[in-house]
C-alpha positions in Angstrom: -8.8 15.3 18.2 -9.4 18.5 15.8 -11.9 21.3 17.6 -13.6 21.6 14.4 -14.1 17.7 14.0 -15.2 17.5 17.4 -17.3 20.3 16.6 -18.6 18.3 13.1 -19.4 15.4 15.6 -21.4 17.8 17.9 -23.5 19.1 15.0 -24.1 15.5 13.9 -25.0 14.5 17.1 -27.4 16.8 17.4 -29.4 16.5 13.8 -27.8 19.6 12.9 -26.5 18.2 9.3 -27.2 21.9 7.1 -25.4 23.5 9.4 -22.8 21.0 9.6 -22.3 21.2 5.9 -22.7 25.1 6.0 -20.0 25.6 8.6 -17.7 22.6 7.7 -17.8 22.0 3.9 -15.7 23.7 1.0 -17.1 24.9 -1.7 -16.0 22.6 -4.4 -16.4 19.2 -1.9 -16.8 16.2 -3.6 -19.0 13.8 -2.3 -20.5 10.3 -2.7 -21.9 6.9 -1.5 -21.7 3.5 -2.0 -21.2 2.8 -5.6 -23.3 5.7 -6.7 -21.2 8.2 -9.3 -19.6 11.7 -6.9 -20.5 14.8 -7.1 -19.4 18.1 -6.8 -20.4 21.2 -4.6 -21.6 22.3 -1.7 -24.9 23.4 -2.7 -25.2 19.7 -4.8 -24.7 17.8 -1.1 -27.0 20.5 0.7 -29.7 19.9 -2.0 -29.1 16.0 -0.7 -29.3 16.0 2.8 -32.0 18.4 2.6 -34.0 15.8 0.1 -32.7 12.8 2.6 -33.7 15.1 5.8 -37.3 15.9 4.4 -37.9 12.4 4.1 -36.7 10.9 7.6 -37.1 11.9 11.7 -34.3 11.2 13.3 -34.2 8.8 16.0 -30.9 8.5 16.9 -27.1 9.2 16.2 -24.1 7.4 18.0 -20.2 8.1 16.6 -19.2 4.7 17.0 -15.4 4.9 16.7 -13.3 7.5 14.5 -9.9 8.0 13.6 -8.0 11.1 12.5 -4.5 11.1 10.5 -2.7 13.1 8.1 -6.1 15.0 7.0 -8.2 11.9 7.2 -11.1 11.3 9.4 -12.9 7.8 9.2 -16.1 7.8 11.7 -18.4 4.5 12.2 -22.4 6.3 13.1 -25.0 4.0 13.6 -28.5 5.9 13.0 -31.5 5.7 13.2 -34.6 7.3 11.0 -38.0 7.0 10.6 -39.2 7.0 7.2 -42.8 6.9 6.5 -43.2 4.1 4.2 -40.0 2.3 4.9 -40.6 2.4 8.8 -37.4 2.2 11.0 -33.9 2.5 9.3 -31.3 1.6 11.4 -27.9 1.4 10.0 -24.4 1.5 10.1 -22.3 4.0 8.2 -18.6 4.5 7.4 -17.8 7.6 6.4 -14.4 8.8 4.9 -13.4 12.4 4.7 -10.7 14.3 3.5 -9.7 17.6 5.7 -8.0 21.0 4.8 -7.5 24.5 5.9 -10.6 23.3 8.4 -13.2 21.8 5.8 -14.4 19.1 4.2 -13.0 19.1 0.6 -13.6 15.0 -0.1 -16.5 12.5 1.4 -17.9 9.6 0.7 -20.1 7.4 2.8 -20.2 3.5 2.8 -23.8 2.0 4.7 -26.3 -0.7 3.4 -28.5 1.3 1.1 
């Protein structure tokens, strides 16, 4: 596997998403989820996490299986957060990323929300 995916995983792991995205994201990354429209930027998917981040603790990350070819990394996470007024959110993601030159130029993220 890459050093910098592994790395990537590590962050994630550890609730460190910002720097994740600081450290592992190009500038012009387009991102999405679901069936919501993408967007564009890195400062766009920091604003994001940071919104999703404020609003959750983490409980728990686990990289369920992953796969790297040709550029493309698909990981299965489970997590877990605790939102205030929703209580405990514990779901799976897929998440689909496009690689180059050591960053993150495409993501988008498929889960139950």
């Amino acid at each position: 596997m890459n050093k910098d995916i592994q790395e990537f995983n590590d962050l994630v792991r550890q609730y460190k998403f910002v720097e994740a995205i600081e450290r592992f994201y190009d500038e012009n990354v387009v991102f999405g989820d679901n069936a919501n429209p993408t967007k564009t930027g890195k400062a766009a998917l920091l604003a994001a996490a940071n919104g999703f981040l404020s609003a959750v603790k983490p409980e728990s990350m686990e990289l369920q299986s992953q796969i790297f070819k040709d550029g493309l990394l698909a990981t299965v996470w489970r997590y877990v957060f605790i939102h205030p007024q929703a209580g405990k959110l514990d779901f799976n993601q897929l998440s689909v990323q496009k690689w180059k030159g050591g960053k993150v130029v495409q993501e988008h993220h498929y889960n139950g929300f």
